[in-house]
N, CA, C and O atoms as a GROMACS GRO file, in nm:
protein
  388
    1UNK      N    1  12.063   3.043   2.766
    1UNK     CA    2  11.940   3.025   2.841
    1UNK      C    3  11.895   2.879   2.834
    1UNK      O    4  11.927   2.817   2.734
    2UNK      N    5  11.808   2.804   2.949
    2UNK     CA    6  11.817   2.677   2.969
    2UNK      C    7  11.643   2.721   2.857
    2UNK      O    8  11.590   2.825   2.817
    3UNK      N    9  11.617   2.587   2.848
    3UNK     CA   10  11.476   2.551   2.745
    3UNK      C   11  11.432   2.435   2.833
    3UNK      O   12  11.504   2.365   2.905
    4UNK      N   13  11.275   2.426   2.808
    4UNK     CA   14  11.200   2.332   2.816
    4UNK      C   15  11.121   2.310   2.666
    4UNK      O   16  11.055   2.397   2.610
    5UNK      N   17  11.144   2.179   2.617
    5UNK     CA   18  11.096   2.140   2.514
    5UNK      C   19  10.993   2.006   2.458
    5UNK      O   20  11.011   1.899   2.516
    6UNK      N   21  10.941   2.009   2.403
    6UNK     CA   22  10.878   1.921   2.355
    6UNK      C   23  10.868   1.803   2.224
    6UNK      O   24  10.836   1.847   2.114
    7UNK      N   25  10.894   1.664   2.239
    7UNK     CA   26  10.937   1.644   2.059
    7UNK      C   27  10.802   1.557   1.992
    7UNK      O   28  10.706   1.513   2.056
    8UNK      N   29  10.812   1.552   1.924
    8UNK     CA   30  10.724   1.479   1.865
    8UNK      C   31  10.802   1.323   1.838
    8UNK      O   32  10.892   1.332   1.754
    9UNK      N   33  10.792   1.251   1.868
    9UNK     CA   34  10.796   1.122   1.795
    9UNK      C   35  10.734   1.042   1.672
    9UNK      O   36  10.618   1.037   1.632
   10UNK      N   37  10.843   0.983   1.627
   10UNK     CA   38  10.809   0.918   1.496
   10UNK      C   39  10.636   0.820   1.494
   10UNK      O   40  10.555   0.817   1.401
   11UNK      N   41  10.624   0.739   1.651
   11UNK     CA   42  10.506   0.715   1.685
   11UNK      C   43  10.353   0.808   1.703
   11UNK      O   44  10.235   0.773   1.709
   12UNK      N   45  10.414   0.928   1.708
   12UNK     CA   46  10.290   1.040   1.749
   12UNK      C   47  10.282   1.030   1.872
   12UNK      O   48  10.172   1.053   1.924
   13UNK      N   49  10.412   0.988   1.968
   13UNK     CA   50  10.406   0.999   2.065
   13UNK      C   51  10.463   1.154   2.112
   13UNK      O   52  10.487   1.236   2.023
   14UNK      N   53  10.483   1.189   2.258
   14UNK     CA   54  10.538   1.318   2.284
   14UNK      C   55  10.638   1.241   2.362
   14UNK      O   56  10.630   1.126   2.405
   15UNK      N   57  10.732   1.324   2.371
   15UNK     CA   58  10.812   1.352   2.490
   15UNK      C   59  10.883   1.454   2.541
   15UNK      O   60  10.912   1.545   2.463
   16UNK      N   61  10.925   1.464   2.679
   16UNK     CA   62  10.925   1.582   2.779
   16UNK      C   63  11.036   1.621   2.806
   16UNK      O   64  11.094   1.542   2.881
   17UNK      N   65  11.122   1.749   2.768
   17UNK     CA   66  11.234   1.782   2.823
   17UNK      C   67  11.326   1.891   2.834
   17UNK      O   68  11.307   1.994   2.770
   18UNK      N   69  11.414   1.879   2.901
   18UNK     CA   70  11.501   2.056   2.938
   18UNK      C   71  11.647   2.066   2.919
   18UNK      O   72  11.706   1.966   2.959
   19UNK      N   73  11.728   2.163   2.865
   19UNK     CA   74  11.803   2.122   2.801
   19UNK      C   75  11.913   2.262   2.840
   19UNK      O   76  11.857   2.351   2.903
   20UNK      N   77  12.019   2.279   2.816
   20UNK     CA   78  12.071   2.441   2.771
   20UNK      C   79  12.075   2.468   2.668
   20UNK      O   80  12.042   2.584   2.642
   21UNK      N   81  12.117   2.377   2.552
   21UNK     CA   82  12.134   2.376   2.415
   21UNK      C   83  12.041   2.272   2.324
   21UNK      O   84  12.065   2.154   2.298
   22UNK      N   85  11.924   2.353   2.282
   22UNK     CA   86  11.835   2.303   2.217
   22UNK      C   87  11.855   2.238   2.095
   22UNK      O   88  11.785   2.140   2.070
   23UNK      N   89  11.964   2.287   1.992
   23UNK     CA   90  11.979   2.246   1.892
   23UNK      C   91  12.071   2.124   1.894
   23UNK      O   92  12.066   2.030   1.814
   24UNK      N   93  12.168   2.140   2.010
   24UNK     CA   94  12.231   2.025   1.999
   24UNK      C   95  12.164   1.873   2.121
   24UNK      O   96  12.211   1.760   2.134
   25UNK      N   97  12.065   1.926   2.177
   25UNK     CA   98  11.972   1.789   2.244
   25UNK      C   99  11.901   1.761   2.110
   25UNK      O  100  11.872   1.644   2.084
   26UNK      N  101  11.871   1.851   2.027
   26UNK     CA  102  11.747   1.788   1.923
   26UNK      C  103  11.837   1.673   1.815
   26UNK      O  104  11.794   1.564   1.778
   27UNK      N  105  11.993   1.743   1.775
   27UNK     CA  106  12.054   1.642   1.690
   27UNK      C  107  12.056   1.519   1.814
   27UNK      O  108  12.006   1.410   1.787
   28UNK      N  109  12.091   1.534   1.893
   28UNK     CA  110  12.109   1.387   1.991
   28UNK      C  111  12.012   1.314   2.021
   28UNK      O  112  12.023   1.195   2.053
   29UNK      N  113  11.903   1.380   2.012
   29UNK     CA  114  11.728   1.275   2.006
   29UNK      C  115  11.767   1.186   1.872
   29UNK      O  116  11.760   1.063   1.874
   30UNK      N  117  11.799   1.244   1.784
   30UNK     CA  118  11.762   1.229   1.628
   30UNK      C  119  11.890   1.116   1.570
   30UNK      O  120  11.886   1.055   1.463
   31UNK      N  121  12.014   1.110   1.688
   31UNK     CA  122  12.078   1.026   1.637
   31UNK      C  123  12.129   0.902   1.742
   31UNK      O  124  12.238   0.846   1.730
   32UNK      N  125  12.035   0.872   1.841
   32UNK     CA  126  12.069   0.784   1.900
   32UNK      C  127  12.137   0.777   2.059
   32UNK      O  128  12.162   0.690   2.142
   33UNK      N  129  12.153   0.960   2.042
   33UNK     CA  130  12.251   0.994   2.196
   33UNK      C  131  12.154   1.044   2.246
   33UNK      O  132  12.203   1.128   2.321
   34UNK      N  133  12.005   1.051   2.258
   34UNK     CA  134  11.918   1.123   2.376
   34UNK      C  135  11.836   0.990   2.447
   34UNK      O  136  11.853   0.870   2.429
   35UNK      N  137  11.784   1.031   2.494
   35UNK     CA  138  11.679   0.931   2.602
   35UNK      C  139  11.625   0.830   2.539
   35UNK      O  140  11.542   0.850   2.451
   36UNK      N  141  11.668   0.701   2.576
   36UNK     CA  142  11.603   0.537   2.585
   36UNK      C  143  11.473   0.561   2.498
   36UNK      O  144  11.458   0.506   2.389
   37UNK      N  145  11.367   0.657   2.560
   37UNK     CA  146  11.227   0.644   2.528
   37UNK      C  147  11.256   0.696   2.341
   37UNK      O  148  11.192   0.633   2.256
   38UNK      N  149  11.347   0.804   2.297
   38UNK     CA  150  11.323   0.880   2.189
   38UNK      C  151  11.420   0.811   2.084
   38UNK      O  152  11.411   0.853   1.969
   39UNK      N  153  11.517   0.704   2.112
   39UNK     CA  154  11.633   0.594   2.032
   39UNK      C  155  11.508   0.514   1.997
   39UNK      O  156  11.518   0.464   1.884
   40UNK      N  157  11.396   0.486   2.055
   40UNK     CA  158  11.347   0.362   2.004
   40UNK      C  159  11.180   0.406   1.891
   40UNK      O  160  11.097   0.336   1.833
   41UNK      N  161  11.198   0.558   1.906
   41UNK     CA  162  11.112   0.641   1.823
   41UNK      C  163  11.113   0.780   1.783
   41UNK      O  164  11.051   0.884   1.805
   42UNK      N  165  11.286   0.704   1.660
   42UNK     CA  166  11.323   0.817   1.589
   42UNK      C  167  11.268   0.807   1.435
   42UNK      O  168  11.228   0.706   1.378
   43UNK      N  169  11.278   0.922   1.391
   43UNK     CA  170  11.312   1.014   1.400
   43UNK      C  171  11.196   1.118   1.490
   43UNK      O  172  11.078   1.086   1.498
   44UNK      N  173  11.244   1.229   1.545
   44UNK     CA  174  11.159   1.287   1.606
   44UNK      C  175  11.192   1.462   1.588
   44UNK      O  176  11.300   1.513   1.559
   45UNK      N  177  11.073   1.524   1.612
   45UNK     CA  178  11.105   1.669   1.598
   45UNK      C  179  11.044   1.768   1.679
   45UNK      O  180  10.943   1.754   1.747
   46UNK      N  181  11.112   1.869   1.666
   46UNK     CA  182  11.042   1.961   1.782
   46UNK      C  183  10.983   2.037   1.758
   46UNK      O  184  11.002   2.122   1.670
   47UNK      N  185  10.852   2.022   1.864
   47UNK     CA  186  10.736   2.124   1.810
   47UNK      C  187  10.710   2.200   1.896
   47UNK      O  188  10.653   2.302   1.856
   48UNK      N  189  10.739   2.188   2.060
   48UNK     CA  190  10.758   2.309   2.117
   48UNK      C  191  10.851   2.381   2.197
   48UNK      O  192  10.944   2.303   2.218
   49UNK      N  193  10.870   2.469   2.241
   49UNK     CA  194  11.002   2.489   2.293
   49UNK      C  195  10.914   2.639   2.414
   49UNK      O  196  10.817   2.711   2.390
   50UNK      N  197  11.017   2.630   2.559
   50UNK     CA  198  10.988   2.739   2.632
   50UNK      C  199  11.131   2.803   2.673
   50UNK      O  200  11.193   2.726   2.746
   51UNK      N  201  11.191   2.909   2.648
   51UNK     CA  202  11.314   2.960   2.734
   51UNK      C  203  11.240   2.985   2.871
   51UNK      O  204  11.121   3.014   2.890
   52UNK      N  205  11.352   2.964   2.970
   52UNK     CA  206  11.372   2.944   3.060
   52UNK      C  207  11.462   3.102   3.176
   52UNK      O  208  11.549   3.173   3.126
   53UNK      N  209  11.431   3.114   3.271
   53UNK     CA  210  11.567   3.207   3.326
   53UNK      C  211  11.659   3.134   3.383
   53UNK      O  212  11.771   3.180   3.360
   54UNK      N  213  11.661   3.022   3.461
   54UNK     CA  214  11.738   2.917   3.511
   54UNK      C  215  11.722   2.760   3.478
   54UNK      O  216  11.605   2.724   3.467
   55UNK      N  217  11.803   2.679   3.465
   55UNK     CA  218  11.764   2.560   3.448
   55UNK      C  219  11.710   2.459   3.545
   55UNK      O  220  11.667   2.350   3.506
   56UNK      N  221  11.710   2.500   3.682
   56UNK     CA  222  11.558   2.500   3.756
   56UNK      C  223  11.432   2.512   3.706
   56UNK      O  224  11.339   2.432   3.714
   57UNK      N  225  11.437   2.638   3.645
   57UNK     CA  226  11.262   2.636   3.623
   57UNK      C  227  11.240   2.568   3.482
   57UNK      O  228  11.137   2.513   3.444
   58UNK      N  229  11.359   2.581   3.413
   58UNK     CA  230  11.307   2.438   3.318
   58UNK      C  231  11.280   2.330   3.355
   58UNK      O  232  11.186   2.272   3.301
   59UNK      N  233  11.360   2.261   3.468
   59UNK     CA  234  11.336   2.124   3.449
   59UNK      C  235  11.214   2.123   3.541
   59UNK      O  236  11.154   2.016   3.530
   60UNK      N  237  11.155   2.212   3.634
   60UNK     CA  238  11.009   2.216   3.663
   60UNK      C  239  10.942   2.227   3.619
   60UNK      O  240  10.840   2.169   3.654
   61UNK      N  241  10.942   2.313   3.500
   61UNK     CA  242  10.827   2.299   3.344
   61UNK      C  243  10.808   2.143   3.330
   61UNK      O  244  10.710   2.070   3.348
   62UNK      N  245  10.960   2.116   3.287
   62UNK     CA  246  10.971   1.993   3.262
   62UNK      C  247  10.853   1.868   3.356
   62UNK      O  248  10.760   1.807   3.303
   63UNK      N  249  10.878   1.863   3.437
   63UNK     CA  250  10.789   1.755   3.481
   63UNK      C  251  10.658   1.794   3.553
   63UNK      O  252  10.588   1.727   3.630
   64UNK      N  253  10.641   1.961   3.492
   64UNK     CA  254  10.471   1.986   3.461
   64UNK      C  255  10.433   1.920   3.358
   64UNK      O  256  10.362   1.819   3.364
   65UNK      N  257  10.459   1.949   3.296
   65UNK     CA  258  10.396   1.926   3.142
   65UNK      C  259  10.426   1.763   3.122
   65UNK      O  260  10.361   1.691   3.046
   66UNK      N  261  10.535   1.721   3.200
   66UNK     CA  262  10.516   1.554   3.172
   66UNK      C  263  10.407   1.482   3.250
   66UNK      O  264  10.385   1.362   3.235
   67UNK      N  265  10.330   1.572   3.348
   67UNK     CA  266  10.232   1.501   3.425
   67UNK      C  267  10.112   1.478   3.331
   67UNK      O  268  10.023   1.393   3.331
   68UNK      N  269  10.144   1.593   3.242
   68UNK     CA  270   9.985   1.607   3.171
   68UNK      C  271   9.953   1.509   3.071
   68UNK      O  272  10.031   1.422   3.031
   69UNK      N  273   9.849   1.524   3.038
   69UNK     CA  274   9.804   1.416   2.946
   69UNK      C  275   9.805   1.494   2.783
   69UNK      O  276   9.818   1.616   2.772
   70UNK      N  277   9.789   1.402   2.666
   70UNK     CA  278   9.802   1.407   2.537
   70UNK      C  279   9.746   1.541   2.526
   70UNK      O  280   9.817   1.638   2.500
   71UNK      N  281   9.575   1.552   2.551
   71UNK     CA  282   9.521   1.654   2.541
   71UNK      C  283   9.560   1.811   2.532
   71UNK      O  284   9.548   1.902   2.449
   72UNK      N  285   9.605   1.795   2.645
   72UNK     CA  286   9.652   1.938   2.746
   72UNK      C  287   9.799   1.980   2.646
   72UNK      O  288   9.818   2.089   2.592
   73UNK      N  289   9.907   1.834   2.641
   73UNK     CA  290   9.999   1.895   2.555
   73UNK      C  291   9.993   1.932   2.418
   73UNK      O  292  10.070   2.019   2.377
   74UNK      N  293   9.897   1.868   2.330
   74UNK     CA  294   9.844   1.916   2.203
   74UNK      C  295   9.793   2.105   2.194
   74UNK      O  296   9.797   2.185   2.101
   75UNK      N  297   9.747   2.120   2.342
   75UNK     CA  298   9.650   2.264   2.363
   75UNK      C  299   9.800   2.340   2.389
   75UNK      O  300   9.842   2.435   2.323
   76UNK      N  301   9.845   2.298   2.461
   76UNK     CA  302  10.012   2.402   2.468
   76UNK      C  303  10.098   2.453   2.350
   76UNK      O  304  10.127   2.567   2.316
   77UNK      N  305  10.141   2.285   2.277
   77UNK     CA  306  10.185   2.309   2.136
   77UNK      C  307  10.091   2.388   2.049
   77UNK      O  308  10.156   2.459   1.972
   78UNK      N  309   9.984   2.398   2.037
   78UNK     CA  310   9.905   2.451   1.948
   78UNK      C  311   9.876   2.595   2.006
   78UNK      O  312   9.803   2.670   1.942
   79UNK      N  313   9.935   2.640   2.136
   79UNK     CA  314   9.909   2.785   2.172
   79UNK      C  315   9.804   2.816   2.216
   79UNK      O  316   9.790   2.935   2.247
   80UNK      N  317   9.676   2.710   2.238
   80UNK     CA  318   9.568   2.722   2.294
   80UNK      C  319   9.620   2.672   2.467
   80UNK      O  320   9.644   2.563   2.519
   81UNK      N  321   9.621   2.859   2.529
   81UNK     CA  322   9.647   2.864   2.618
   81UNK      C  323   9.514   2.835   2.736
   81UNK      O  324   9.503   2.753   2.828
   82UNK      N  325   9.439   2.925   2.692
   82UNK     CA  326   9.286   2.877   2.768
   82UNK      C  327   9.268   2.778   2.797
   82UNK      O  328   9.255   2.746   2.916
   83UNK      N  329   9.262   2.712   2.720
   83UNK     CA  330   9.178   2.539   2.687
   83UNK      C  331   9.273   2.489   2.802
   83UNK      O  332   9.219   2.397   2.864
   84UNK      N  333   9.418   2.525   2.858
   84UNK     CA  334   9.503   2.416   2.932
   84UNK      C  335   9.377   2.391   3.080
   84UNK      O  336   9.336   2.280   3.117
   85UNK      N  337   9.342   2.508   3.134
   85UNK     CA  338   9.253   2.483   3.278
   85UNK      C  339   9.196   2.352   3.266
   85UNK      O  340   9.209   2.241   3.319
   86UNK      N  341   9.136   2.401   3.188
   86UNK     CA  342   8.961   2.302   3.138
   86UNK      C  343   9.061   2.157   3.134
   86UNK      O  344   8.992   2.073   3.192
   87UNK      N  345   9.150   2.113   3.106
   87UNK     CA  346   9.194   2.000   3.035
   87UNK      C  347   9.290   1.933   3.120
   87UNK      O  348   9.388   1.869   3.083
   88UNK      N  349   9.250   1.956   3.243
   88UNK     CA  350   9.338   1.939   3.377
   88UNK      C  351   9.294   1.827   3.425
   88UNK      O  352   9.173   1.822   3.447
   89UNK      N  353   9.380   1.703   3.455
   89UNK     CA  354   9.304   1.611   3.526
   89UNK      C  355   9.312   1.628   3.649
   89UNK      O  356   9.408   1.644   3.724
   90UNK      N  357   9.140   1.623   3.671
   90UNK     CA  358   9.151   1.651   3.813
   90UNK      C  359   9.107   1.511   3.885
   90UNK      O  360   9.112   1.539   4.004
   91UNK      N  361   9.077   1.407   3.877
   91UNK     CA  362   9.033   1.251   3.916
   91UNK      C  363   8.899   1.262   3.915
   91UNK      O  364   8.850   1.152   3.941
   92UNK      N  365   8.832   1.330   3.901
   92UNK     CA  366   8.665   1.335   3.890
   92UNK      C  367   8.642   1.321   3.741
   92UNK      O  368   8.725   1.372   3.666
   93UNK      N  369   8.536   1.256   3.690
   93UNK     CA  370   8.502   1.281   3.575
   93UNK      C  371   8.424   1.372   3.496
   93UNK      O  372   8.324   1.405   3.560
   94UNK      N  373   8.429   1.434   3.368
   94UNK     CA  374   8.333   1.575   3.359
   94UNK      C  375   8.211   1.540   3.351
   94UNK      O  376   8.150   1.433   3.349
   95UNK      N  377   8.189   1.638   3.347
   95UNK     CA  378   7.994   1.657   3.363
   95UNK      C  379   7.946   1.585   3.264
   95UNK      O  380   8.017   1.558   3.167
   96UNK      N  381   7.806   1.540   3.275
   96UNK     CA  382   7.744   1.515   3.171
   96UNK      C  383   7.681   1.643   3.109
   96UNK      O  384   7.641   1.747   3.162
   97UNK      N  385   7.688   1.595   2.957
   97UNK     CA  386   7.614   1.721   2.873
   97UNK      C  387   7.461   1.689   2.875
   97UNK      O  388   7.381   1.764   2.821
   0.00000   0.00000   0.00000
């Protein structure tokens, strides 16, 4: 089954991605054979992961969740599913309290 995943970077940065074989993209983040962005902030680990039915709809996860901002992916990884609406950029700014 294809995955959409998530890593953490050594910076506390995130990064975004889809894979068939999760365990062996995660050794290849971790040793220099995955993406430009994750060689230059290793070590890194994975904190979330989605199976997939096709590797289509992974790699469309995939560049959902890369649109989003820090926020929104912290509320995913952490399983706070609710909170994703609310945390949507929409180009307006929120309300005042």
């Amino acid at each position: 089954m294809p995955f959409m995943y998530v890593l953490q970077c050594s910076d506390d940065s995130f990064y975004v991605g889809s894979t068939w074989d999760i365990e062996r993209r995660l050794w290849q983040h971790n040793h220099g054979e995955g993406a430009a962005y994750t060689r230059r902030r290793m070590p890194v680990r994975l904190v979330y992961v989605e199976e997939c039915e096709r590797i289509e709809d992974a790699y469309a996860r995939e560049k959902q969740v890369q649109g989003w901002g820090r926020q929104k992916r912290i509320a995913l990884i952490e399983g706070r599913l609710a909170d994703l609406p609310g945390l949507s950029r929409s180009g307006t700014p929120p309300p005042e309290s």
